[in-house]
C-alpha positions in Angstrom: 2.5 28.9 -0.3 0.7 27.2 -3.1 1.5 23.8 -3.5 -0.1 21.9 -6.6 -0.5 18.1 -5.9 -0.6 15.3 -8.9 -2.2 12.2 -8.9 -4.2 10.1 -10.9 -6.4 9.4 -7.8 -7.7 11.1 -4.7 -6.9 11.1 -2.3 -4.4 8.9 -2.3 -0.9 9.5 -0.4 -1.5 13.1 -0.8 -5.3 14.0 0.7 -4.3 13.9 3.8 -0.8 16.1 3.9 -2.8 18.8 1.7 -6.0 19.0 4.5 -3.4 19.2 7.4 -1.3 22.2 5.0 -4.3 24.0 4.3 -6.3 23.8 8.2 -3.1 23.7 10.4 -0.7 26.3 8.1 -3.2 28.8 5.6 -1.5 27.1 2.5 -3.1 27.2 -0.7 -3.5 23.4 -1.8 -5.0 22.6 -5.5 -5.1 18.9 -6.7 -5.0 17.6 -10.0 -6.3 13.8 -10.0 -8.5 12.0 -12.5 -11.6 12.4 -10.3 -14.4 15.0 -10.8 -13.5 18.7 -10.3 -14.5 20.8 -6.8 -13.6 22.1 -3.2 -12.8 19.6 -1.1 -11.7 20.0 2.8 -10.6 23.1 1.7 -8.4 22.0 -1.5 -9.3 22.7 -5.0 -9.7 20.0 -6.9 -9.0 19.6 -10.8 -9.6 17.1 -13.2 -7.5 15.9 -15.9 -8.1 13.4 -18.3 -4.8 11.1 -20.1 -4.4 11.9 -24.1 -3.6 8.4 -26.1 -2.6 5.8 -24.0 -1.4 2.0 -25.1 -3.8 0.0 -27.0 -3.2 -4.1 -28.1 -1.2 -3.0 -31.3 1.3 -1.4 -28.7 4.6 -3.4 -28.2 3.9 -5.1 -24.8 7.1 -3.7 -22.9 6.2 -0.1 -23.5 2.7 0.2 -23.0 3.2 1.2 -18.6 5.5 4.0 -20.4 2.8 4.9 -23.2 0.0 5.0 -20.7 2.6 7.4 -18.6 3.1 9.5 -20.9 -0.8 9.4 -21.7 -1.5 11.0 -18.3 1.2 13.4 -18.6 0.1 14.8 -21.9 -3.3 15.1 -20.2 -1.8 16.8 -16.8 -0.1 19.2 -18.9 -3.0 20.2 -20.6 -5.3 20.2 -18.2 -3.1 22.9 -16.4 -3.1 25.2 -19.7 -6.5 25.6 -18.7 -6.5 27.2 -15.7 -4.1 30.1 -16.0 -4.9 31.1 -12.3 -3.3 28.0 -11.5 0.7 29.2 -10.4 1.8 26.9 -7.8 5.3 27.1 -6.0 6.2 23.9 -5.5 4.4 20.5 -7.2 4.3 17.5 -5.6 3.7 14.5 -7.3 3.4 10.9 -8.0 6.0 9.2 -10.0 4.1 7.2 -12.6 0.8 7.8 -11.7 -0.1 11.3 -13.4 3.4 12.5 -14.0 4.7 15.7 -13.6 7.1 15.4 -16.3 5.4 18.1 -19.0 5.1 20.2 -15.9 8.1 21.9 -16.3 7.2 23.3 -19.8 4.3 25.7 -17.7 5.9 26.7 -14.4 9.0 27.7 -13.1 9.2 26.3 -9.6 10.7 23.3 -8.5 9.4 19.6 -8.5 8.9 17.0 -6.1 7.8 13.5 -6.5 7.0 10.9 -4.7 8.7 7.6 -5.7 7.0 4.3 -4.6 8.8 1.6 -6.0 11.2 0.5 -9.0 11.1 -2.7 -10.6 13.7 -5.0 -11.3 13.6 -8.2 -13.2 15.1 -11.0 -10.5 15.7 -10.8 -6.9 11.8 -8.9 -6.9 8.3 -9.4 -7.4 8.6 -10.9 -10.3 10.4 -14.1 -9.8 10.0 -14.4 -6.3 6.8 -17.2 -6.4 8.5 -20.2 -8.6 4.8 -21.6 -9.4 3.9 -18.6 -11.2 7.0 -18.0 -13.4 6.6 -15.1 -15.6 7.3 -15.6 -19.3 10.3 -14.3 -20.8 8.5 -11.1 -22.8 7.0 -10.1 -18.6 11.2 -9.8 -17.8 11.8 -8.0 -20.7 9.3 -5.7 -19.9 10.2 -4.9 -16.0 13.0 -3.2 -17.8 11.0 -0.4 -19.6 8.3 -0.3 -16.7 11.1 2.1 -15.2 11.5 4.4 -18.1 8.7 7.0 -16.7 10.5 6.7 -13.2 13.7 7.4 -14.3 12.5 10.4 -16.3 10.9 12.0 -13.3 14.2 10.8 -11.1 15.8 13.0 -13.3 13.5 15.4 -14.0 12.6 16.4 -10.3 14.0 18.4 -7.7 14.0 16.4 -5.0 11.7 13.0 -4.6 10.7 11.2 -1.1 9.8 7.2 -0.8 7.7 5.4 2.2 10.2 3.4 3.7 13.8 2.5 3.8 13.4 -0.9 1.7 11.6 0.9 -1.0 14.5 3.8 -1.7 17.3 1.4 -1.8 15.6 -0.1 -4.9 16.2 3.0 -7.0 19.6 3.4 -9.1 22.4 4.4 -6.5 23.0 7.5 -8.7 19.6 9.1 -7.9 19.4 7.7 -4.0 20.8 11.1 -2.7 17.9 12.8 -4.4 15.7 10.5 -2.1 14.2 10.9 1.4 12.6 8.8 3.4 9.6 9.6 4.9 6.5 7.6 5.5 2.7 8.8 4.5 1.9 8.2 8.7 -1.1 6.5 10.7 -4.0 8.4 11.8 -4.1 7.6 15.3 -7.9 9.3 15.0 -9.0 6.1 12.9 -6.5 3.6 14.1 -6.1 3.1 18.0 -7.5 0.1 19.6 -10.7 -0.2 20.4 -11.3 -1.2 23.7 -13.9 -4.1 24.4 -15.2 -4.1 21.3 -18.8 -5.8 20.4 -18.4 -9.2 19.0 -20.2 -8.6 16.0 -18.5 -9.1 12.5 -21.3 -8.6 9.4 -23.8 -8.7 11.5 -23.1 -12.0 12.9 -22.5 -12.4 17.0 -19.3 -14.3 17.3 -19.1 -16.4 20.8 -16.6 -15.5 23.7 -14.9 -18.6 23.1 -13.9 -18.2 19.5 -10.4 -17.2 18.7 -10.2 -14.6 15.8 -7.3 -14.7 12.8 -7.8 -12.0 10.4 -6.4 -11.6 7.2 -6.6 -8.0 5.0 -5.7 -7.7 1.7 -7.2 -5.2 -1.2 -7.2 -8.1 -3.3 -6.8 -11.6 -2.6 -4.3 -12.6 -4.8 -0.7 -14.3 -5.2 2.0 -11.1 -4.5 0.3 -10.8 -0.7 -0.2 -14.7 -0.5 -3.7 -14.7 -0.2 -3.2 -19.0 -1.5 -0.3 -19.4 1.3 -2.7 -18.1 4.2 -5.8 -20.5 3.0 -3.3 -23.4 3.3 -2.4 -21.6 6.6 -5.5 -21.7 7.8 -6.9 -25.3 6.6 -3.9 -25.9 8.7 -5.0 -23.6 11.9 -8.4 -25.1 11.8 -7.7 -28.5 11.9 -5.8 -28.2 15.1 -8.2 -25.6 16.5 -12.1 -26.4 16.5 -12.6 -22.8 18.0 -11.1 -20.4 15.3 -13.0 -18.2 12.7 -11.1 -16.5 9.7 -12.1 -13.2 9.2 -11.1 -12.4 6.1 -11.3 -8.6 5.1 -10.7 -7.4 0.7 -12.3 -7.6 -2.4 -12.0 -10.3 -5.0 -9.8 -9.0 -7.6 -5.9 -9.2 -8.5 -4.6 -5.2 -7.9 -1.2 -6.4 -8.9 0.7 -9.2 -11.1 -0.7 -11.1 -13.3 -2.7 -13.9 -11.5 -5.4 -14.4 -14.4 -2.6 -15.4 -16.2 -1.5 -18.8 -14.8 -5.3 -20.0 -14.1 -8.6 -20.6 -15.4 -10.9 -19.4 -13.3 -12.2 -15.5 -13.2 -11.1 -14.8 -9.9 -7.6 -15.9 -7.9 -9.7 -16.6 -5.1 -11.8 -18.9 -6.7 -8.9 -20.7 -8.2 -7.5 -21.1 -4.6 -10.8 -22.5 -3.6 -10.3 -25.1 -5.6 -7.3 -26.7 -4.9 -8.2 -28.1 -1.5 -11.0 -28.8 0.4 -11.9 -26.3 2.6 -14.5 -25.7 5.3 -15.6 -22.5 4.3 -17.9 -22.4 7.4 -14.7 -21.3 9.1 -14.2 -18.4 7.5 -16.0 -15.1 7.0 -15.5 -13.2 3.5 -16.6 -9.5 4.6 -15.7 -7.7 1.8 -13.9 -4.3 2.0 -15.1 -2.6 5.0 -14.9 1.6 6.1 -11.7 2.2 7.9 -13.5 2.6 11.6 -14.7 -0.9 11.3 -11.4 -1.9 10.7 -9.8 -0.7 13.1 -12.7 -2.5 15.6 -11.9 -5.7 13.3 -8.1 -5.7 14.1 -9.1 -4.9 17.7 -11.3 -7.8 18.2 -7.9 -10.1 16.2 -6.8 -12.4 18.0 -3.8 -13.2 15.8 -3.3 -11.1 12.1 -1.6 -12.7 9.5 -0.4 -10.3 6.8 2.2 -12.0 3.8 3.5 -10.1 0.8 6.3 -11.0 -1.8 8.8 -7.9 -1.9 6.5 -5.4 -2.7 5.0 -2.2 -1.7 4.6 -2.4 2.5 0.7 -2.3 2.7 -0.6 0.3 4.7 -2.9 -2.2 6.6 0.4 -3.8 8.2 1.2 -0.5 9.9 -2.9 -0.3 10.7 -3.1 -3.8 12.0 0.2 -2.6 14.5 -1.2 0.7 15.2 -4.7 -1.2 16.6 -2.6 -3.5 18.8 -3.0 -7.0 16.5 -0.7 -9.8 17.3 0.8 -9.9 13.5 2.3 -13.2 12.0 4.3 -11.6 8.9 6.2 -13.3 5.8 9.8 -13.0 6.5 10.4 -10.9 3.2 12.4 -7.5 3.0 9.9 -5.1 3.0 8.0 -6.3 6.6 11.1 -6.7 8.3 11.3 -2.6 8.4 8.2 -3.3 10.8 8.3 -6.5 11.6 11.9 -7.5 13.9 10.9 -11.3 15.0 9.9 -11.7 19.0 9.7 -8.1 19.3 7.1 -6.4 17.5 5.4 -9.5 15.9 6.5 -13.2 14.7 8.2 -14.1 11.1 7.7 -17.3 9.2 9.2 -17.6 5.5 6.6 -17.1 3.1 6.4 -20.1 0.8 6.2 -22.1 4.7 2.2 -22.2 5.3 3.3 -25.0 8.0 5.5 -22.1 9.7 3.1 -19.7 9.8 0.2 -21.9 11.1 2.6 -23.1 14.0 3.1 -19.6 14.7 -0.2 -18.4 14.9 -1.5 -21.4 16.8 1.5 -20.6 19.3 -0.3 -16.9 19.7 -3.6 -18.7 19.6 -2.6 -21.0 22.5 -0.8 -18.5 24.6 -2.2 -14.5 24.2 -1.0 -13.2 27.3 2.8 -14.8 26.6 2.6 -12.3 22.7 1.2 -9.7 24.4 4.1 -7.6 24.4 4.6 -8.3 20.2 1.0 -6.6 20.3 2.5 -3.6 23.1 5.8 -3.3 20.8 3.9 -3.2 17.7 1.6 -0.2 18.5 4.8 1.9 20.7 6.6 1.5 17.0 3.9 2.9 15.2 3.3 6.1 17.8 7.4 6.8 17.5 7.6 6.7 13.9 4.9 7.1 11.9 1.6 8.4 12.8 1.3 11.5 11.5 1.8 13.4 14.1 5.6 12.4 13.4 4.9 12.0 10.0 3.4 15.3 8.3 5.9 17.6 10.3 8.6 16.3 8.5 6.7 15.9 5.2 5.8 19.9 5.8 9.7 20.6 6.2 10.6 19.1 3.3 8.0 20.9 0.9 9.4 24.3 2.5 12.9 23.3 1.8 12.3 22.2 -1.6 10.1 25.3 -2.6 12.6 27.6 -1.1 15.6 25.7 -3.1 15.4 28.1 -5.6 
C-alpha cells in the first residue's frame, strides 16, 4: 500500500506512524511537508511550497482560511509534479497543508486528521478574563473553521487525539471521527532510574527539591504567568526548591503581544512581581532524552493549559513517572482524574496549585502512587505500542472503503 502523508511540517504527528508502516509492514510511505525534499527513514519526502496567502489588506477574519487555501493550492501543485506519485489512501492534516485540492488528482479516499475546532465562548478564547479578546478576534473564531469544515466534509473518514478534542467538532460530522491518540515512545520516555543531578551543566545538591515546568512557549493559553505566581509562592515556604523551567521564549498560540508592551510574554511576567530568579533555571528547549532524565529527576511537575490542545509533554511528564499538579480544565482531566493519576487545582488559583505541590513537596512517598498511576495509564492507552496498531487498522479500513 502506498499511503501519501500531508503536512506542512515534518515530522509532526505523522513521522512516526509512516517509519513504523514502512520498517514493520513494506508499505510505501511518501510525505509531502514544507521541508526540503529527500529519503528519510525510508519515506520519500516532497516539498511543497503555499501559492498566495493573506497579506495586511486581507479582511482579518479570513486570513487562517486564505493562508489554507494558500497551502492547498501549493499541495495540489506540487503533486502535478510528480506523476509517479499514485497513493491509495492520503492522510492528512486538517488545516495545516490541506488535502482539499487533492481530490481533483487521485481517486482514492481521504483521511484527515482533525486537531481542534474553535469556538468563540466556552474555549480558548474567553477563558482568561484579563486578556479579553476584542470583538473583530470573536468574529473571527467563526471563519477560523471554514478550512475544517471543508475537509470534514470533504474527507472520508478523519481521526482526533483525544476524546475532549472530537466532541468539539459539529455533532453532524462526529460519526466521521475516531479517536485515537498519536502514542508515547516508551524508547525515549521511561524513567530513568538514578539519574545524575546535573541540569545545564550545573550539579544540583541532594537536598534540593525539583518542580519543573515545560512549555514550547511560555505564554498565557498554558499559564506560564499562573505558574511564576505559583512558584513565588512555593519558594517562599520552601528555602530548598529550584524551578526548572524547560521552553523557548515565544507565544506559539494566542495573541499575548497583544495585551503587553514588552517583546516577549515572559518578560512581561517578569515584571509584575518581584521574583528571585536565582530559584529558577531557564534551560531552554532541550532533545527529548534529556527530557525525559529532567522529568525523572522532578520532584513535582506542574503542567496548566486553558482548554486547548492536550500537550504532548503532559502524557511525557506521566509516561517518565513525574508527580504532575495539572489545571483542572477539560482537556487534562482525560489524563489527569484527581488523587489518582495526579492532583487538580483550578487554573486561575496559583494559591491552589502551590498548596498542592508543596503537599507533594512535603510528602513524596504519600504521591507516589499518582506518579505509579500516571505511568500504568500511559502503558495501557497510549504508547505506541497500543497506539500505531490501531492507527494501522484504520488506514487499511479506510483505503479498502472503496
Amino acid at each position: 500500500m502506498h499511503i501519501l502523508f500531508v503536512h506542512q511540517n515534518y515530522p509532526a504527528q505523522f513521522g512516526h506512524i509512516a517509519r513504523y508502516l514502512v520498517k514493520r509492514h513494506g508499505f510505501r510511505c511518501s510525505f509531502l511537508s514544507n521541508k526540503p525534499a529527500g529519503l528519510v527513514d525510508g519515506i520519500q519526502r516532497y516539498q511543497y511550497t503555499p501559492i498566495g496567502g493573506a497579506t495586511k489588506t486581507t479582511h482579518y477574519c479570513v486570513r487562517t482560511f486564505e493562508n489554507a487555501v494558500a497551502h492547498a493550492h501549493g499541495v495540489h501543485a506540487a503533486c502535478r509534479q510528480f506523476p509517479g506519485l499514485k497513493p491509495d489512501l492520503i492522510v492528512g492534516h486538517s488545516g495545516f497543508g490541506s488535502t482539499l485540492f487533492l481530490r481533483e488528482l487521485f481517486d482514492c479516499p481521504i483521511l484527515n486528521y482533525f486537531e481542534y475546532f474553535y469556538h468563540p465562548h466556552g474555549s480558548d478564547l474567553d477563558f482568561r478574563p484579563e486578556f479579553l479578546p476584542r470583538e473583530i478576534d470573536f468574529l473571527r473564531s467563526y471563519c477560523r473553521n471554514a478550512m475544517i469544515l471543508l475537509d470534514l466534509n470533504n474527507c472520508d473518514r478523519g481521526y482526533s487525539p483525544t476524546v475532549w478534542q472530537r466532541s468539539l467538532f459539529p455533532p453532524e460530522y462526529l460519526d466521521k471521527i475516531e479517536v485515537i491518540f498519536d502514542g508515547v515512545d516508551r524508547a525515549i520516555w521511561s524513567r530513568v532510574e538514578n539519574p545524575q543531578r546535573v541540569v545545564a551543566g550545573e550539579a544540583i545538591p541532594n537536598g534540593v527539591k525539583i518542580v519543573t515546568y515545560v512549555s514550547r512557549g511560555f505564554e498565557a493559553m498554558r499559564g506560564f504567568d499562573i505558574f511564576m505566581k505559583a512558584a513565588k509562592r512555593i519558594a517562599q515556604r520552601d528555602p530548598d526548591v529550584l524551578f526548572i523551567v524547560v521552553g523557548s521564549d515565544r507565544v506559539s498560540y494566542g495573541g499575548d503581544l497583544k495585551y503587553i508592551q514588552e517583546k516577549s510574554f515572559r518578560e512581561h511576567v517578569l515584571k509584575q512581581d518581584d521574583y528571585d530568579l536565582s530559584r529558577f533555571r531557564f534551560v531552554g528547549t532541550v532533545p527529548p532524552q534529556e527530557l525525559a532524565r529532567i522529568f525523572s529527576l522532578s520532584d513535582a511537575h506542574i503542567y496548566l493549559t486553558v482548554p486547548f490542545v492536550l500537550s504532548w509533554s503532559l502524557f511525557d511528564a506521566l509516561a517518565c513517572g513525574a508527580t504532575v499538579i495539572a489545571s483542572d480544565t477539560p482537556p487534562v482531566r482525560e489524563l489527569i482524574e484527581h488523587n489518582r493519576t495526579g492532583l487538580l487545582a483550578p487554573f486561575h488559583d496559583d494559591e491552589a496549585i502551590a498548596e498542592a505541590t508543596l503537599a507533594v513537596l512535603r510528602d513524596p512517598r504519600g504521591h507516589r502512587h499518582l506518579a505509579r498511576a500516571g505511568m500504568e495509564l500511559i502503558e495501557e492507552k497510549y504508547t505506541l505500542d497500543r497506539c500505531l496498531p490501531r492507527l494501522l487498522d484504520l488506514y487499511q479500513r479506510v483505503a479498502q472503503s472503496r
